[in-house]
Structures are given as structure tokens and as C-alpha cells.
C-alpha positions in Angstrom: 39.5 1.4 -9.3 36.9 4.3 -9.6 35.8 6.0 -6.9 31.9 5.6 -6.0 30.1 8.5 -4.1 26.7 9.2 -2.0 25.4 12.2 -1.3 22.3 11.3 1.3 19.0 13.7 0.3 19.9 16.2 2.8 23.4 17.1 1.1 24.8 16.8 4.5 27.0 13.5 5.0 28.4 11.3 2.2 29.9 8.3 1.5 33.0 8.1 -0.7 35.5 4.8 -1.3 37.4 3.0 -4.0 36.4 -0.6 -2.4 33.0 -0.8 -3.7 32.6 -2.3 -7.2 29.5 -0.3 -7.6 26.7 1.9 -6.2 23.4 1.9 -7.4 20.9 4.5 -6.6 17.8 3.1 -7.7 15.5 6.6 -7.1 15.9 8.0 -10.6 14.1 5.1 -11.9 11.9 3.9 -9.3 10.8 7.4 -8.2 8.8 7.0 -11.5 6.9 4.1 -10.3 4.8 2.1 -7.4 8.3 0.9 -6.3 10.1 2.0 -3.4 13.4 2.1 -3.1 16.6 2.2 -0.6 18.8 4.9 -0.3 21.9 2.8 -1.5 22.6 -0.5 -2.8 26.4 -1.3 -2.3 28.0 -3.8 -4.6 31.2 -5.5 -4.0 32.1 -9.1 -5.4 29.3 -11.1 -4.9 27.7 -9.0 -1.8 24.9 -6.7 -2.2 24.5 -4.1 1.4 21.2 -2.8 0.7 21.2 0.7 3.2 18.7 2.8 3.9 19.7 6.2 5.7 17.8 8.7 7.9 19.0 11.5 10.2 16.7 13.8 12.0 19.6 14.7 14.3 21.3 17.1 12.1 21.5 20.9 12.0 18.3 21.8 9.7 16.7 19.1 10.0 12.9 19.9 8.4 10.9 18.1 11.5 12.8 16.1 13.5 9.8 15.9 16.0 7.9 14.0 13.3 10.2 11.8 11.9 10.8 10.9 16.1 7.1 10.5 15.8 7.1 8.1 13.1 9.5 5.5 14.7 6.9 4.9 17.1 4.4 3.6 14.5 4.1 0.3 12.4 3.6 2.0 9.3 7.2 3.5 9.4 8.1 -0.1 9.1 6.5 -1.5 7.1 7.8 1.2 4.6 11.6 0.7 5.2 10.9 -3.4 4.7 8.9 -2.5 2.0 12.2 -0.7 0.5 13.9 -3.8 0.9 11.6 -5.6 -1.1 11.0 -3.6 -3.8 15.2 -2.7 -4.1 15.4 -6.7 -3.7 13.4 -6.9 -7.1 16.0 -5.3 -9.2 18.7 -7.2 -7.7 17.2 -10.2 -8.9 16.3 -9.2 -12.1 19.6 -7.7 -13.1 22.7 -9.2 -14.4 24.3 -8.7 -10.9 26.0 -12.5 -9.6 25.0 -12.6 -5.6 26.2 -14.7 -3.2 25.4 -12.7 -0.1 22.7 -10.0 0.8 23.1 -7.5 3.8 20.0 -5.2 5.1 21.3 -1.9 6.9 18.5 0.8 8.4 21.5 3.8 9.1 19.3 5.7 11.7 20.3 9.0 13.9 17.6 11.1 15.9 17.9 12.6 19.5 17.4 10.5 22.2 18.0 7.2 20.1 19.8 4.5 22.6 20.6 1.0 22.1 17.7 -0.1 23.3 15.3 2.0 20.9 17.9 0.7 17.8 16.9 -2.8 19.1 13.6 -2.2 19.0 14.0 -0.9 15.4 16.3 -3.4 14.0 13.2 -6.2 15.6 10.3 -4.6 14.1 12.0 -4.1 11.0 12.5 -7.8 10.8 9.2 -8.4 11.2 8.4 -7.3 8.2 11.2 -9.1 6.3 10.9 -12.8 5.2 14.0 -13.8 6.4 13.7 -14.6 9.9 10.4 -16.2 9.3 12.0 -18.4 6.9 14.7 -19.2 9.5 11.6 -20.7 11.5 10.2 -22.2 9.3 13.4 -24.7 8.4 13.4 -22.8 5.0 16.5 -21.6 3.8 
């Protein structure tokens, strides 16, 4: 089996293993358009892990002050859902077989507890359909 690998934007941290059946990195294409896109979309059998990764705790980090700043604002969150969306579109229009989706928001900045990833995770799902649905008796 191949080996798949993911840089994250920084160059810092990757992700390397044989298990996947594919990566996809969707930026190359979507950069080009009104799309947004997730970091990494994870294929193995018939599970897609859609994952979006940010780290403003590492050594170098641009403005880690501002990205803490943004996690304190809607429209933070309404971009990463939007990401999940707009990734979600080429899942379903490709030749991909899915039985399962899985959303991950990979997050690290100083002073991030368990309650503040909480807080994320909720208003993150907000934005997302798939709770709603839930409520609704849709499935």
C-alpha cells in the first residue's frame, strides 16, 4: 500500500501512514475558485474524515494574537463550516463510494482548555446541518 503524506501550510507537522486509501488536497483546485476548502480530506473504505488544521501555538507562528482573536468571533465559524460544505461538494460529485462522513477542526493555540474546544466544536456545529437535521427527525 502507498504511503500518503500532509505537510500542514506552515511546513511544520505532517501526517504520514500507509492506512489511508487516499488523501485529497482540494487547494490546488479550489484555490482557483469561490470554493473553500479543508486542509485534508482522508479516505479509507467507505469513510471520508474531512480535517481542517490550525496551530498558532508553534514556534514562528505569524500572529498568534490574531488568530486567538479570531476564535472569539462568528465569522471564524462560519468559515471552517463553510469549508465543510464546500469540500462536501466534491465528495459528492466524485466517483468516491461513502458510507460514513467525519468532520475534524485540529486546533492548537495558547491558553486553549477543554472548555474553549467545547465551545469550538458547539459553534462550529451551528453552522453545520447535521445536528439541525438530528432535530428535525431528518436523517
Amino acid at each position: 500500500m502507498a504511503k500518503h503524506l500532509f505537510v500542514e501550510e506552515n511546513g511544520k507537522f505532517k501526517i504520514e501512514t500507509d492506512l489511508a486509501d487516499q488523501f485529497i488536497e482540494l487547494n490546488p483546485v479550489y484555490h482557483k475558485t469561490i470554493l473553500s476548502d479543508v486542509d485534508l480530506i482522508i479516505v479509507k473504505d467507505k469513510q471520508v474524515i474531512f480535517m481542517e488544521y490550525k496551530n498558532a501555538n508553534i514556534q514562528g507562528a505569524s500572529n498568534p494574537g490574531a488568530f486567538e482573536n479570531k476564535l472569539n468571533t462568528d465569522v471564524h465559524y462560519n468559515r471552517v463550516a463553510r469549508k465543510y460544505y464546500d469540500s462536501l461538494l466534491y465528495v459528492n460529485n466524485s466517483s468516491l463510494e461513502v458510507d460514513a462522513k467525519e468532520y475534524y477542526y485540529v486546533v492548537e493555540a495558547r491558553n486553549l482548555d477543554t472548555v474553549l474546544r467545547a465551545m469550538i466544536a458547539e459553534k462550529i456545529q451551528r453552522n453545520l446541518p447535521f445536528t439541525c437535521l438530528d432535530e428535525l427527525g431528518i436523517s
